[in-house]
N, CA and C atoms of all chains as a GROMACS GRO file, in nm:
protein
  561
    1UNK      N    1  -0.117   1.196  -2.698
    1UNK     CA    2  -0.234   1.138  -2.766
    1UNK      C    3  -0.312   1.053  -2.666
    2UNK      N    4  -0.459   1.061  -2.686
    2UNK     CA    5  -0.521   0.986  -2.594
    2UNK      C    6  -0.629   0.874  -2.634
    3UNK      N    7  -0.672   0.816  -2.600
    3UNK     CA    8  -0.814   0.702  -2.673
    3UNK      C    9  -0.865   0.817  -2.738
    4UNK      N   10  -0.923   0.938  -2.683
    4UNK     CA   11  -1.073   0.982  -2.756
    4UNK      C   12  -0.980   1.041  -2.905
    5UNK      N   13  -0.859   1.096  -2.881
    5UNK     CA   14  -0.769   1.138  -3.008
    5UNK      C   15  -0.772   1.031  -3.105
    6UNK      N   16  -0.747   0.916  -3.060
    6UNK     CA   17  -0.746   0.805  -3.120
    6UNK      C   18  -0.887   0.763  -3.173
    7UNK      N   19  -0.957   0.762  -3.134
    7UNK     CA   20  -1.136   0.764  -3.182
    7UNK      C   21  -1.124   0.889  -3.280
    8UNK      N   22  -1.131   0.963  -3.241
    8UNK     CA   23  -1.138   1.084  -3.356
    8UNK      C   24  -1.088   1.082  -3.479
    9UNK      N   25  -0.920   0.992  -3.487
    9UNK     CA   26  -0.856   0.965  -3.633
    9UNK      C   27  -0.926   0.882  -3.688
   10UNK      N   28  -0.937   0.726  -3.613
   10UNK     CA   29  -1.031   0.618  -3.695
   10UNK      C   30  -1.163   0.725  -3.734
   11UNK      N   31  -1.248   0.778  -3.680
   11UNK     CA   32  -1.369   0.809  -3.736
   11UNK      C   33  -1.332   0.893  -3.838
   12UNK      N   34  -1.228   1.004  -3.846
   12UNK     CA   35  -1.196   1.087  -3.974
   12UNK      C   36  -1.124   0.959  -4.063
   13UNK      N   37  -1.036   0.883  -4.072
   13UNK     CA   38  -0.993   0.842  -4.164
   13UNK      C   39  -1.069   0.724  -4.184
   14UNK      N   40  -1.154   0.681  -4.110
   14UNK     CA   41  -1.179   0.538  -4.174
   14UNK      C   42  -1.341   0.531  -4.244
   15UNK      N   43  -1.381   0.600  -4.341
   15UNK     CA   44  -1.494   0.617  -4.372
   15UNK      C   45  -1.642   0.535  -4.342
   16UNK      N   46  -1.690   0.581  -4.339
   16UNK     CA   47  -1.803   0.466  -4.306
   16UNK      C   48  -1.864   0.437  -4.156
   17UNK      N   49  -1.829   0.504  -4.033
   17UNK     CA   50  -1.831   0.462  -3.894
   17UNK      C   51  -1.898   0.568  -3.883
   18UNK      N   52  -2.029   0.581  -3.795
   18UNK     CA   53  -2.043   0.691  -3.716
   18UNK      C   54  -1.922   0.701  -3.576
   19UNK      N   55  -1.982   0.798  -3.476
   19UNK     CA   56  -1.847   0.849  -3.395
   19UNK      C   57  -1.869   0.748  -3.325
   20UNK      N   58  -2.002   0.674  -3.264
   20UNK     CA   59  -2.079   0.592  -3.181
   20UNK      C   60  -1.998   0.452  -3.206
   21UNK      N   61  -1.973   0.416  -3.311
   21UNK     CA   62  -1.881   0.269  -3.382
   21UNK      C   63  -1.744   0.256  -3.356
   22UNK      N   64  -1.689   0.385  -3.386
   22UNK     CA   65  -1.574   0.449  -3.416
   22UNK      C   66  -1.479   0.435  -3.248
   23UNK      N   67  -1.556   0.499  -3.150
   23UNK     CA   68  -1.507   0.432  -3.029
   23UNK      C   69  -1.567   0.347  -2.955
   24UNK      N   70  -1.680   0.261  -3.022
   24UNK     CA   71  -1.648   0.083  -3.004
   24UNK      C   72  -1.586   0.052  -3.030
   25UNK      N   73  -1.504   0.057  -3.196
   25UNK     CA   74  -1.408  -0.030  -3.182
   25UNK      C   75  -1.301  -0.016  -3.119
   26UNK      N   76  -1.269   0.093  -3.105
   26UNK     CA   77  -1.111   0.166  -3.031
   26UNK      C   78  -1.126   0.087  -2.895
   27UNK      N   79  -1.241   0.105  -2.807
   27UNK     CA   80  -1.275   0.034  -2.700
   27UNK      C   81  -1.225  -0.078  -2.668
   28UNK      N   82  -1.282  -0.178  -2.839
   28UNK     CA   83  -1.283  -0.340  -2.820
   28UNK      C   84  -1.148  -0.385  -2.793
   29UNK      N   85  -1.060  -0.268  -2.918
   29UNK     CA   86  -0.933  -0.287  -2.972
   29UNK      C   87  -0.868  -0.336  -2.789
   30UNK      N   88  -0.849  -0.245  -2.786
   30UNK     CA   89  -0.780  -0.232  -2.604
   30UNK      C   90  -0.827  -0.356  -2.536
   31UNK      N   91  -1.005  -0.358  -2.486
   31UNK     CA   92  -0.994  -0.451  -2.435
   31UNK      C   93  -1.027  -0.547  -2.443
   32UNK      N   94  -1.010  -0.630  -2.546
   32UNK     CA   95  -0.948  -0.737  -2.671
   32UNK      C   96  -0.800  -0.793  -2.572
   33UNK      N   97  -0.715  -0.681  -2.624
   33UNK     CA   98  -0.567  -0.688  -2.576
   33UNK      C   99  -0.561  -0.728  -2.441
   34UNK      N  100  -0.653  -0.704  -2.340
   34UNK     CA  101  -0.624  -0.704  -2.204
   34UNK      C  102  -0.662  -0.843  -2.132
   35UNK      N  103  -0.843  -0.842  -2.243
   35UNK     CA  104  -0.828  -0.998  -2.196
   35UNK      C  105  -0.750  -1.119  -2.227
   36UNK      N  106  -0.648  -1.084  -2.339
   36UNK     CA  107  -0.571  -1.172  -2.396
   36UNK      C  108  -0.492  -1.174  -2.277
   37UNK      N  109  -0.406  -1.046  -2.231
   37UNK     CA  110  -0.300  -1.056  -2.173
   37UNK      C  111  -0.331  -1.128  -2.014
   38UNK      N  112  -0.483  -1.089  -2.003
   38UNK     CA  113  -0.532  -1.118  -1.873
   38UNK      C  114  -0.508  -1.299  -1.828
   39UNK      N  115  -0.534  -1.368  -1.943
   39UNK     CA  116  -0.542  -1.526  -1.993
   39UNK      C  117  -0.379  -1.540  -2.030
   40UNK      N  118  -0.330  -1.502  -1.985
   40UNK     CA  119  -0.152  -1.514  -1.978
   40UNK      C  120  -0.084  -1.550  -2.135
   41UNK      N  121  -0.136  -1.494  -2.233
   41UNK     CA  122  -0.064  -1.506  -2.364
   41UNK      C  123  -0.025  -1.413  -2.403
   42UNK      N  124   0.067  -1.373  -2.480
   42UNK     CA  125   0.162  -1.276  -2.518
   42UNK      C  126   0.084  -1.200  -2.647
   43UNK      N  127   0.095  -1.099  -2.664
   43UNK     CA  128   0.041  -1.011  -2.826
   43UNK      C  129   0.144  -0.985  -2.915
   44UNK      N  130   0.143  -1.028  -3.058
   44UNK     CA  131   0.267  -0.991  -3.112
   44UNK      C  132   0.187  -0.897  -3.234
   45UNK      N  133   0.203  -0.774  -3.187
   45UNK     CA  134   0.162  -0.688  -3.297
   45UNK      C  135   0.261  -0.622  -3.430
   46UNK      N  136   0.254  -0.744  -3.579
   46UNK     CA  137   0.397  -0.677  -3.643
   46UNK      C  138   0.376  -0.513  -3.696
   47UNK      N  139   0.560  -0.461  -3.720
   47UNK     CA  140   0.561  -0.337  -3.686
   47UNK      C  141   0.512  -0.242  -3.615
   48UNK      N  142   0.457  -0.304  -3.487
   48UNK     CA  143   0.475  -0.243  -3.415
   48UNK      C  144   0.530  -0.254  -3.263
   49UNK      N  145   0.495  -0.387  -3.188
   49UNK     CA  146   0.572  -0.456  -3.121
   49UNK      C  147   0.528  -0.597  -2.978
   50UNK      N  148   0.639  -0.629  -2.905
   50UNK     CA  149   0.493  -0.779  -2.856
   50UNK      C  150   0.519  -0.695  -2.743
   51UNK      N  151   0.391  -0.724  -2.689
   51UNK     CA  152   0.334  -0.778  -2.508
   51UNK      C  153   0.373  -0.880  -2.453
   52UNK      N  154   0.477  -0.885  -2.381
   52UNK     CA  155   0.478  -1.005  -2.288
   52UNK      C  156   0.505  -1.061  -2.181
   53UNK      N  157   0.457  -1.155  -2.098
   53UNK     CA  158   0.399  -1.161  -1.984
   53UNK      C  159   0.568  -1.225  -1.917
   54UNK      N  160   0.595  -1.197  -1.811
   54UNK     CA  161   0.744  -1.251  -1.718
   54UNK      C  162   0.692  -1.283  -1.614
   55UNK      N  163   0.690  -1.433  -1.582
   55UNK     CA  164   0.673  -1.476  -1.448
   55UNK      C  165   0.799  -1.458  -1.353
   56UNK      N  166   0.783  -1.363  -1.230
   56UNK     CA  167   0.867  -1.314  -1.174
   56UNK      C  168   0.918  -1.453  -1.044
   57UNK      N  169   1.005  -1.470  -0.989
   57UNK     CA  170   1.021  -1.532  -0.880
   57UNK      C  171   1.044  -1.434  -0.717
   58UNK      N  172   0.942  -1.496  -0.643
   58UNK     CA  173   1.037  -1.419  -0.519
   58UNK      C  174   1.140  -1.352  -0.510
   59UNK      N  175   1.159  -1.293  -0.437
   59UNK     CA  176   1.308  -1.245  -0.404
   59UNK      C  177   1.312  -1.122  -0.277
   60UNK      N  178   1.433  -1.166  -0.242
   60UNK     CA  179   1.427  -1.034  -0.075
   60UNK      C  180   1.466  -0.884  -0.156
   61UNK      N  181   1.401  -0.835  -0.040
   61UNK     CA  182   1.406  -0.648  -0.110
   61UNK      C  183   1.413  -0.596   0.017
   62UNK      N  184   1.402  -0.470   0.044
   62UNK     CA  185   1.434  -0.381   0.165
   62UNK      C  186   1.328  -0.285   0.132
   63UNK      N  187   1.287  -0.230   0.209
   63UNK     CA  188   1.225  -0.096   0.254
   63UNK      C  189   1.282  -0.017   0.243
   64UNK      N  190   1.349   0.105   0.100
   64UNK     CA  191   1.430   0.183   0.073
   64UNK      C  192   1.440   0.302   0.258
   65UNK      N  193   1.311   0.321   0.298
   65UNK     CA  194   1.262   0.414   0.433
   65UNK      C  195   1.341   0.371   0.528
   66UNK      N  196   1.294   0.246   0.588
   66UNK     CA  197   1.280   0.193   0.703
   66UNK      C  198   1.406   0.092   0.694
   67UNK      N  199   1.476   0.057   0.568
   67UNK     CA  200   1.565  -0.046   0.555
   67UNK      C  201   1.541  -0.180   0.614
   68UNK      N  202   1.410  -0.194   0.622
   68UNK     CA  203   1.391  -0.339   0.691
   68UNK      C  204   1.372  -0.467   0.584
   69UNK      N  205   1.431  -0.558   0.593
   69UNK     CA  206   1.428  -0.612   0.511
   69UNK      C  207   1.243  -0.711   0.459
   70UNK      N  208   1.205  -0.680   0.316
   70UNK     CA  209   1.073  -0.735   0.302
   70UNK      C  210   1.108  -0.879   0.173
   71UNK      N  211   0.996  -0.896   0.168
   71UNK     CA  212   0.961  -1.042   0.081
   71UNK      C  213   0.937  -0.987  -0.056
   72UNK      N  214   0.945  -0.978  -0.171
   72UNK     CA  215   0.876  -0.928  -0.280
   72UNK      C  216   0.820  -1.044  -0.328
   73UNK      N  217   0.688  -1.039  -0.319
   73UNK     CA  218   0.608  -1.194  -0.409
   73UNK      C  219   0.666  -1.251  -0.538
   74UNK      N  220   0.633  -1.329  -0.587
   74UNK     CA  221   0.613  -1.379  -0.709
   74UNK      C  222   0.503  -1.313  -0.766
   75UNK      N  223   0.587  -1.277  -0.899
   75UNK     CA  224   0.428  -1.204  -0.962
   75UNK      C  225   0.467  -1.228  -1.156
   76UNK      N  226   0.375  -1.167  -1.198
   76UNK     CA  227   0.339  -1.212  -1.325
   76UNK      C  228   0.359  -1.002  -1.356
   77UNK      N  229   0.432  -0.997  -1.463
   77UNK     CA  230   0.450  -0.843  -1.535
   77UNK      C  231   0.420  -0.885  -1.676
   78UNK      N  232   0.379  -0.715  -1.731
   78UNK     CA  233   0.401  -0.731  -1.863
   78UNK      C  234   0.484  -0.640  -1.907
   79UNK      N  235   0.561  -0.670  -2.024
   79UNK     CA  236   0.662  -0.571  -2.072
   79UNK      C  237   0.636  -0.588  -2.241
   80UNK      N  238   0.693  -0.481  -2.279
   80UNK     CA  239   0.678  -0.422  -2.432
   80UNK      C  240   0.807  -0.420  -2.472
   81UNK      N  241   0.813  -0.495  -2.577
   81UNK     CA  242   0.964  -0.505  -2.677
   81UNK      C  243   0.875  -0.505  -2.772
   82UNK      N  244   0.964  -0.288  -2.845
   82UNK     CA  245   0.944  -0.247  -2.959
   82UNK      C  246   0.989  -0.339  -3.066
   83UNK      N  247   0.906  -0.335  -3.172
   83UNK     CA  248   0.973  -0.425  -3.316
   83UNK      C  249   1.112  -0.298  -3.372
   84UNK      N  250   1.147  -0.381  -3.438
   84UNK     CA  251   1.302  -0.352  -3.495
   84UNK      C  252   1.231  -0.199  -3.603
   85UNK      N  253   1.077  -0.235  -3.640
   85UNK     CA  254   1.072  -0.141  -3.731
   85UNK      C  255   1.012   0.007  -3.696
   86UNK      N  256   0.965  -0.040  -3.578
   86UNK     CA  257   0.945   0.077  -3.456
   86UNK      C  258   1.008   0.182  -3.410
   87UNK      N  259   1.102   0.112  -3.380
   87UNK     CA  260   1.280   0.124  -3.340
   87UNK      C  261   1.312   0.291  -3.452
   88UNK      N  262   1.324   0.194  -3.537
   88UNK     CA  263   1.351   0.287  -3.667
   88UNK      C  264   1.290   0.358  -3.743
   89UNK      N  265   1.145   0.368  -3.716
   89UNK     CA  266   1.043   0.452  -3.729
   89UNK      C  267   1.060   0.585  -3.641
   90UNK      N  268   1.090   0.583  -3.531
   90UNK     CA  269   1.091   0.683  -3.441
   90UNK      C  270   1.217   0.771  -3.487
   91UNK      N  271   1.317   0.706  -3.480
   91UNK     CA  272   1.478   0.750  -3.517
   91UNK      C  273   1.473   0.833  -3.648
   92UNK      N  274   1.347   0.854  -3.729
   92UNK     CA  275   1.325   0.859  -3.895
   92UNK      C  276   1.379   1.035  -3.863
   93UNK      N  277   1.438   1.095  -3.938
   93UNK     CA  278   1.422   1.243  -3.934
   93UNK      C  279   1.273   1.302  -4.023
   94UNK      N  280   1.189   1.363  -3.933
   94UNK     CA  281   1.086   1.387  -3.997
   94UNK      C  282   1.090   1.472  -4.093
   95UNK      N  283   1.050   1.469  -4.236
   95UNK     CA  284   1.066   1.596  -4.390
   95UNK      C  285   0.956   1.699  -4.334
   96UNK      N  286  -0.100  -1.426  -2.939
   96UNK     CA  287  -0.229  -1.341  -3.016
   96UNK      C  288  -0.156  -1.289  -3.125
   97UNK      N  289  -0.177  -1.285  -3.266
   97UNK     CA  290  -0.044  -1.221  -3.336
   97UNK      C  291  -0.227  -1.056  -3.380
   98UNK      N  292  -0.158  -0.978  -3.469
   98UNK     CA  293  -0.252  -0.874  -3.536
   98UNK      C  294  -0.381  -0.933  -3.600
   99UNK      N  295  -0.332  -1.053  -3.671
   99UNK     CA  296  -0.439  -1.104  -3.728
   99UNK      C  297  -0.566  -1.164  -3.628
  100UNK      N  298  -0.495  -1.243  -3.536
  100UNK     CA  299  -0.591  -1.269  -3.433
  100UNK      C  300  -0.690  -1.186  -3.391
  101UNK      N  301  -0.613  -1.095  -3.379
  101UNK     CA  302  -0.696  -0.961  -3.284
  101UNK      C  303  -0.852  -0.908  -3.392
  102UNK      N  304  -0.753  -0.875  -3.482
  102UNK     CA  305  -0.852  -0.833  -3.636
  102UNK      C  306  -0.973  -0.939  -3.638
  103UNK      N  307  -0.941  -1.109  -3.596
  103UNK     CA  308  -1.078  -1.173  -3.643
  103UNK      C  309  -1.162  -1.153  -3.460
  104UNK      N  310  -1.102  -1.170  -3.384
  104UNK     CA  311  -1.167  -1.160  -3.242
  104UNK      C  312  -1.247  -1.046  -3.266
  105UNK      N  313  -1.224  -0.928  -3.325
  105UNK     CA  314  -1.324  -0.753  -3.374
  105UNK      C  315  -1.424  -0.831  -3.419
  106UNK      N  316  -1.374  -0.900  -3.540
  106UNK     CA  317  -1.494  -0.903  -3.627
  106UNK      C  318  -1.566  -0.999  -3.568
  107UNK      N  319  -1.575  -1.092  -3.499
  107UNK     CA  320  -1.668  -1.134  -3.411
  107UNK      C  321  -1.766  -1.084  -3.334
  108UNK      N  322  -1.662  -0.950  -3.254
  108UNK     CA  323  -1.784  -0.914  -3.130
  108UNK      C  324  -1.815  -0.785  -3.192
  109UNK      N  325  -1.776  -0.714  -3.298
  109UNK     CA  326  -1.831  -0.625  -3.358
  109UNK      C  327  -1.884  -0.638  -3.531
  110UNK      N  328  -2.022  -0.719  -3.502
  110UNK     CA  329  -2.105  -0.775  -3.586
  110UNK      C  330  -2.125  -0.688  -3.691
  111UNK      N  331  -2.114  -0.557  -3.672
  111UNK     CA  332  -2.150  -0.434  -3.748
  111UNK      C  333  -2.062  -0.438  -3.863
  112UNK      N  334  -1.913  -0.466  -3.843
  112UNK     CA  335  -1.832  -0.462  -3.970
  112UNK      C  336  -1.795  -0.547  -3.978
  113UNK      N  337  -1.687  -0.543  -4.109
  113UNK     CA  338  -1.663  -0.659  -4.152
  113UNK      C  339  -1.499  -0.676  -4.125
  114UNK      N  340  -1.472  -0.804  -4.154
  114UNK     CA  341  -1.354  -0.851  -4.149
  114UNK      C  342  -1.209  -0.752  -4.185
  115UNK      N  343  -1.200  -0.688  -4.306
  115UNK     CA  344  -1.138  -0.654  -4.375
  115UNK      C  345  -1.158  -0.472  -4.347
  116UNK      N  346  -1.292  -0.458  -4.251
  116UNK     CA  347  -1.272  -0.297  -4.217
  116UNK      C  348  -1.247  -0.301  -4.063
  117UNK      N  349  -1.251  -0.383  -3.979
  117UNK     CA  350  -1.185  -0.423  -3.902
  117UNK      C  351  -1.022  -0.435  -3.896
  118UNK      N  352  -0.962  -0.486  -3.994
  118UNK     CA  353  -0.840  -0.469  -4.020
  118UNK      C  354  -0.771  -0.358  -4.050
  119UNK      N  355  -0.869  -0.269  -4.154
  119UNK     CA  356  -0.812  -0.128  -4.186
  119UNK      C  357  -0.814  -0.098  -4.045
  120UNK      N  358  -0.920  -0.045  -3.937
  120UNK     CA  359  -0.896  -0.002  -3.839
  120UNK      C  360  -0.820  -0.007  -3.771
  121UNK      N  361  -0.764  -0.111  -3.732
  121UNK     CA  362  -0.658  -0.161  -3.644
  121UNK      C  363  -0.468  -0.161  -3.690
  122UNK      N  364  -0.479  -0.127  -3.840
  122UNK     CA  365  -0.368  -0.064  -3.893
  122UNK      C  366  -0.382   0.048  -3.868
  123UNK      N  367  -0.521   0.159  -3.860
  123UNK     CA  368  -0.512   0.293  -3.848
  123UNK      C  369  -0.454   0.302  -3.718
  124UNK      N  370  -0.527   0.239  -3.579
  124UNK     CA  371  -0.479   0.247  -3.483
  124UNK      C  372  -0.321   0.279  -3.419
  125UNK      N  373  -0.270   0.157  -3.493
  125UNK     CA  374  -0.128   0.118  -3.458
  125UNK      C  375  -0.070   0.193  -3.560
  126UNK      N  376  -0.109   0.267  -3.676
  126UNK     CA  377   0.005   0.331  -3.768
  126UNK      C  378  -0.036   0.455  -3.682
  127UNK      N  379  -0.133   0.533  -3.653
  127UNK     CA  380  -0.095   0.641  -3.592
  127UNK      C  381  -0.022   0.648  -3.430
  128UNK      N  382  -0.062   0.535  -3.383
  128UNK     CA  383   0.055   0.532  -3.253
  128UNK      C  384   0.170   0.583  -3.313
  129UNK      N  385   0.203   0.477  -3.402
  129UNK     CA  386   0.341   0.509  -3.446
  129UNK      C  387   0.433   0.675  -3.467
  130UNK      N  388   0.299   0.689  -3.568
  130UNK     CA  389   0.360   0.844  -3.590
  130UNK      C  390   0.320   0.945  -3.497
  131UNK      N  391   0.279   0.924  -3.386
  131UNK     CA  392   0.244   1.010  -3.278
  131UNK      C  393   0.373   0.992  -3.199
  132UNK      N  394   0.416   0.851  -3.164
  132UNK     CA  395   0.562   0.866  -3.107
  132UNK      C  396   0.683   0.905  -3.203
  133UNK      N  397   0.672   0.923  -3.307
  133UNK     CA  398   0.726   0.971  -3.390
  133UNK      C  399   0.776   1.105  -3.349
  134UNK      N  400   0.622   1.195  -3.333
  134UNK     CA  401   0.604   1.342  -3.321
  134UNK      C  402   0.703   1.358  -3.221
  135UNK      N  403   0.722   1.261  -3.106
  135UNK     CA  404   0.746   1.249  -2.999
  135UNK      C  405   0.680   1.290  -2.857
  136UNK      N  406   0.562   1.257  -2.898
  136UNK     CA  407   0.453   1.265  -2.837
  136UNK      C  408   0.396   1.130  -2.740
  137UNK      N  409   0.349   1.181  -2.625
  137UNK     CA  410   0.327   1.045  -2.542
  137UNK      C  411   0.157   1.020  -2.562
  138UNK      N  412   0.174   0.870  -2.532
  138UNK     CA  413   0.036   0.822  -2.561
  138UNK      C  414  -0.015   0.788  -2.429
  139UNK      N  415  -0.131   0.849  -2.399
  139UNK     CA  416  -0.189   0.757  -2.254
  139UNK      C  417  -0.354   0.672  -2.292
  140UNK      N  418  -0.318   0.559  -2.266
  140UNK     CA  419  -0.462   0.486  -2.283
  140UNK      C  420  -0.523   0.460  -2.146
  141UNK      N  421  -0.593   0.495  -2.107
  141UNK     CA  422  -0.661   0.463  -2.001
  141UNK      C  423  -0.677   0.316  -1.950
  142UNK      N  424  -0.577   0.275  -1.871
  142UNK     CA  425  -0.632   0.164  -1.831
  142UNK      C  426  -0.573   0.040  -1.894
  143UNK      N  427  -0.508   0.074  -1.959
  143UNK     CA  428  -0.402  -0.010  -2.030
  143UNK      C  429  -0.262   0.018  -1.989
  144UNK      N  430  -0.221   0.174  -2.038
  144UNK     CA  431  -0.043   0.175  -2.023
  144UNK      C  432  -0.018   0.295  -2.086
  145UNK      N  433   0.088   0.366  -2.086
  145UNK     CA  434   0.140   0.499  -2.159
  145UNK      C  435   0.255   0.411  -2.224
  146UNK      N  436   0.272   0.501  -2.369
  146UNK     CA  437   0.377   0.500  -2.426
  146UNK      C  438   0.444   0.652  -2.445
  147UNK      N  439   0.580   0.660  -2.419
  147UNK     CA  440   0.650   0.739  -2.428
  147UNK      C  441   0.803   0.719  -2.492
  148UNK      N  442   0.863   0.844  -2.568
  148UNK     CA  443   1.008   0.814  -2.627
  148UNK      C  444   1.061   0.894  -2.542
  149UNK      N  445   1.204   0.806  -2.538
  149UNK     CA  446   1.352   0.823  -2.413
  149UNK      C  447   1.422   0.851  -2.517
  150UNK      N  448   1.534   0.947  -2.490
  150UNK     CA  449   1.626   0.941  -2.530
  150UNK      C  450   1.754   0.871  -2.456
  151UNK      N  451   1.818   0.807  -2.547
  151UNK     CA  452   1.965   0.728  -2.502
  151UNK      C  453   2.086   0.838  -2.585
  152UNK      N  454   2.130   0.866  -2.488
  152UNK     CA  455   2.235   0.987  -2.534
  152UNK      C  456   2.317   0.888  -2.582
  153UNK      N  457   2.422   0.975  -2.700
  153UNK     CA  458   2.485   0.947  -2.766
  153UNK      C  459   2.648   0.917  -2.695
  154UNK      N  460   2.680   0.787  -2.717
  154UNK     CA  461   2.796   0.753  -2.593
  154UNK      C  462   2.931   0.653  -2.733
  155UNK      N  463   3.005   0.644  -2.674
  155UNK     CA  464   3.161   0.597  -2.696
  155UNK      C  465   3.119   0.455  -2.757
  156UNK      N  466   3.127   0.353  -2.802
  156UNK     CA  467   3.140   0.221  -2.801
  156UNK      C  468   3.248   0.177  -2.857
  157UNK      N  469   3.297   0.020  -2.876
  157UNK     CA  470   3.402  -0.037  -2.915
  157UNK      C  471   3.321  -0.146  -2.982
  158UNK      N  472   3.424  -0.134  -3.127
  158UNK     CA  473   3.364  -0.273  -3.215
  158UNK      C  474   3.492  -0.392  -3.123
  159UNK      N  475   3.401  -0.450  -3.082
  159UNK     CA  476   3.403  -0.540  -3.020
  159UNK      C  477   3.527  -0.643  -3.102
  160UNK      N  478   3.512  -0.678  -3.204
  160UNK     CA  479   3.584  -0.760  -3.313
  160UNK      C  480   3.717  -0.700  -3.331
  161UNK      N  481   3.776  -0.526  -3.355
  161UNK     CA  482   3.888  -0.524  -3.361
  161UNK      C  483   3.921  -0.380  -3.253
  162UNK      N  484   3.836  -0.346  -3.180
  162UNK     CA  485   3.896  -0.314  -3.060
  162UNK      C  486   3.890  -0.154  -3.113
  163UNK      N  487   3.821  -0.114  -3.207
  163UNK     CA  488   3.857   0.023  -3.240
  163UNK      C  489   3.716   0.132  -3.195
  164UNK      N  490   3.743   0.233  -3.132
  164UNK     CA  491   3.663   0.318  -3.101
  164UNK      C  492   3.571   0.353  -3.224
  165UNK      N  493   3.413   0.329  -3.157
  165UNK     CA  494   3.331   0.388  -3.279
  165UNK      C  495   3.170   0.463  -3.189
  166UNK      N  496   3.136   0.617  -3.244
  166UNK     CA  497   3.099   0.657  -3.149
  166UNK      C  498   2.946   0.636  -3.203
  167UNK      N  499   2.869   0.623  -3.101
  167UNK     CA  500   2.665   0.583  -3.084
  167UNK      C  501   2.593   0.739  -3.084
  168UNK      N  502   2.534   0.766  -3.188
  168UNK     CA  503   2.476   0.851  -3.244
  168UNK      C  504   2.358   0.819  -3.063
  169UNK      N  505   2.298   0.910  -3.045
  169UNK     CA  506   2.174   0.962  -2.992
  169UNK      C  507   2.057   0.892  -3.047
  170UNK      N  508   1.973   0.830  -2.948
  170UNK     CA  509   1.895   0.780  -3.019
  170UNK      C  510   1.709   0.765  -2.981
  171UNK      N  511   1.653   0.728  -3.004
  171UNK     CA  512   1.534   0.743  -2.916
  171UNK      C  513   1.457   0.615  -2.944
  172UNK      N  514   1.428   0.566  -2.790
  172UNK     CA  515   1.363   0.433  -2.748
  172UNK      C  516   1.232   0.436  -2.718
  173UNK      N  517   1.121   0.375  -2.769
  173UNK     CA  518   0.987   0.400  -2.734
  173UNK      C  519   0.988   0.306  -2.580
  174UNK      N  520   0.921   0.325  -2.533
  174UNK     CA  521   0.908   0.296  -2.373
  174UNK      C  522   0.754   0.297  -2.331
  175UNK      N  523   0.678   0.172  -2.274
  175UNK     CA  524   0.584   0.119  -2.269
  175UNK      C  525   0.587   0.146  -2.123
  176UNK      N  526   0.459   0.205  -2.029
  176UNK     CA  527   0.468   0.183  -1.868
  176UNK      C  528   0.317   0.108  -1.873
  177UNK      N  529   0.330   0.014  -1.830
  177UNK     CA  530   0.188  -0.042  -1.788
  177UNK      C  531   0.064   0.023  -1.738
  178UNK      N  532  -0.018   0.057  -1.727
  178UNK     CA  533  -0.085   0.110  -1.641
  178UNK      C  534  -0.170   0.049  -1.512
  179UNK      N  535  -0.176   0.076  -1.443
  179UNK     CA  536  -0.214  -0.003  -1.259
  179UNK      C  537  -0.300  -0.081  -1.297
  180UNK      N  538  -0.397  -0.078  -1.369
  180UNK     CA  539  -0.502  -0.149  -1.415
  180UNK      C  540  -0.503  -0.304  -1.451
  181UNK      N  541  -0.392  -0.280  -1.559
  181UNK     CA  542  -0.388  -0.384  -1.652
  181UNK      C  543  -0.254  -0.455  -1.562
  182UNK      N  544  -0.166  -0.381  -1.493
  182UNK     CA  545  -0.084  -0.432  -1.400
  182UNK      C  546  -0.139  -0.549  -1.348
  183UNK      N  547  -0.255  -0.507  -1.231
  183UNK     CA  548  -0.329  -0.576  -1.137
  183UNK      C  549  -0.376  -0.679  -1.178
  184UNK      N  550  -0.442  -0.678  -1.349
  184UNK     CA  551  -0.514  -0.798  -1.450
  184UNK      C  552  -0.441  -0.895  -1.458
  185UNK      N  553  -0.307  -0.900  -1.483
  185UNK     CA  554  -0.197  -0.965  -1.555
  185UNK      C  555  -0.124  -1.051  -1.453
  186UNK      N  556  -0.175  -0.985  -1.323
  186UNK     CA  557  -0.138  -1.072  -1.182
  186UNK      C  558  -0.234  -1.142  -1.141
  187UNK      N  559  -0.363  -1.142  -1.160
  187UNK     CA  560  -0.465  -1.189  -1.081
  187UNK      C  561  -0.447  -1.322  -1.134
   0.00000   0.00000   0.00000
């Protein structure tokens, strides 16, 4: 599935949008989310699951190639922990 | 940011609708993610991140409490990869 797939359901199911609205909002939706995450706060979307940001610390690493040993920065990730109902949404046997 | 947040931040910068069709939308959004990984189908958003389901094969465990073999059904984990984009955002 992709954004424009995703534009295409909101505009079929959500009455009332031309197609023009339909992926504005899909647009906003996203990057909504990004500037949140961009401003270092976490998204907790229920049933479905949070965004959240791990401030990493330094640490030594190697050059899997060259085996030389490198620096890995400090950095900032984001990671996704599915909700519990997610989880079990997927696991569902489909009828 | 919880869902609701997000839902009034829409209805702000998208003057056109309202509060409450803003919200339907954004349940449509996230309920069809859902059942798309369901399908077991991967999602790619441009510029955000892919979602995809793993399977965790079905393995041995021990109840821990009285030590007795009990075996882990197969199961499937939705799995979030960032995409370079939003990577790069989240560091700057």
């Amino acid at each position: 599935m992709t954004k424009a797939e995703l534009v295409e359901i909101v505009y079929e199911k959500v009455g009332g949008l031309s197609k023009k609205e339909a992926q504005d909002i899909v647009e906003a939706i996203f990057n909504t989310m990004k500037e949140n995450l961009k401003s270092g706060e976490k998204i907790k979307i229920s049933g479905f699951g949070n965004f959240l940001l791990r401030d990493k610390r330094p640490r030594k690493g190697r050059n899997p190639q060259t085996g030389d040993d490198i620096q890995i920065t400090a950095r900032r990730v984001l990671t996704f922990r599915p909700s519990q109902i997610l989880k079990a949404f997927i696991n569902e046997k489909k009828s | 940011m919880t869902k609701s947040d997000l839902v009034q931040k829409l209805s702000e910068q998208v003057t056109t609708l309202t509060k409450k069709e803003c919200e339907v939308i954004v349940d449509t959004v996230f309920g069809n993610m859902k059942e798309s990984l369901q399908r077991g189908e991967k999602i790619e958003i441009r510029g955000f991140g892919s979602f995809t389901v793993r399977v965790r094969r079905a393995k041995e465990g021990r109840n821990p409490k009285t030590g007795e073999k009990v075996s882990i059904p197969e199961k499937r984990i939705p799995f979030f990869k960032v995409g370079k984009e939003l990577r790069e955002l989240v560091n700057s």
